[in-house]
C-alpha positions in Angstrom: -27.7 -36.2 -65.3 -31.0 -35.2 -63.2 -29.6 -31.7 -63.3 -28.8 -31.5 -66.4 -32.7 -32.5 -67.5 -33.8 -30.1 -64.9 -31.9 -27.1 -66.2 -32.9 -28.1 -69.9 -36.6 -28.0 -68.8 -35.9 -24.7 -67.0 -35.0 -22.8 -69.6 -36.9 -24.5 -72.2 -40.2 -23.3 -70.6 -39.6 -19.2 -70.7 -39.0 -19.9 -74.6 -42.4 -22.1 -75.0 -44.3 -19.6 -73.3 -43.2 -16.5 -76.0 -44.0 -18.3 -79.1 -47.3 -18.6 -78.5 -48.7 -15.2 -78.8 -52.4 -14.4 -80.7 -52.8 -12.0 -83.0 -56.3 -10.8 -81.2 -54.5 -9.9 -78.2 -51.6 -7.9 -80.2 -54.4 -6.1 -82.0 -56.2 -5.3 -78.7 -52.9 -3.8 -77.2 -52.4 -2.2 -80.4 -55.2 -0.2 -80.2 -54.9 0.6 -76.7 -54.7 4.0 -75.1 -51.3 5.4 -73.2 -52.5 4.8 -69.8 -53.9 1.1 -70.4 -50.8 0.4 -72.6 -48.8 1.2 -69.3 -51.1 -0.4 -67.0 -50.4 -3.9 -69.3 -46.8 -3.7 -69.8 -46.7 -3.0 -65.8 -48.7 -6.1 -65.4 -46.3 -7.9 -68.0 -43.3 -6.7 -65.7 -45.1 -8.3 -62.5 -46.2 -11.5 -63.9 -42.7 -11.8 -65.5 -40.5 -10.8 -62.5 -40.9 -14.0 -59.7 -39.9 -16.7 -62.7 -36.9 -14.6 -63.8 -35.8 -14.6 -60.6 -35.9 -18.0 -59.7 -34.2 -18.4 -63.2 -31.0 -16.6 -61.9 -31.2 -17.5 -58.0 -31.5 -21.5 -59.7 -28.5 -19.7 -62.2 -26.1 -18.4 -59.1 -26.5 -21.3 -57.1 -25.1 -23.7 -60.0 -22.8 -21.0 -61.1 -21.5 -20.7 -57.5 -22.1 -24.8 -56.9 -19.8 -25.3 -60.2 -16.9 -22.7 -59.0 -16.2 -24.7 -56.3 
């Protein structure tokens, strides 16, 4: 049951975290130029990329726990 909770939380959080979006930063990244539009999507990419993968290594392990 504990790992049922746990996995409910996990993968309730990623979906918390994108509702919540201002409109003052859209606008701001709206209006940005190419190279600082590139610079923050590569900085989206970085911040995004160690909590996806715990997502799937926490995924595999359960997947591969479960196939057993």
């Amino acid at each position: 049951m504990l790992k049922r909770i746990l996995f409910i939380l996990f993968m309730a959080l990623p979906a918390s975290q994108a509702i919540g979006q201002c409109s003052m930063c859209t606008k701001t990244a709206a209006s940005l130029d190419d190279k600082s539009a590139r610079g923050l999507n590569a900085g989206i990419l970085y911040l995004a990329a160690l909590p996806l993968f715990m997502m799937g290594f926490v995924g595999y392990r359960w997947w591969r726990q479960n196939k057993e």
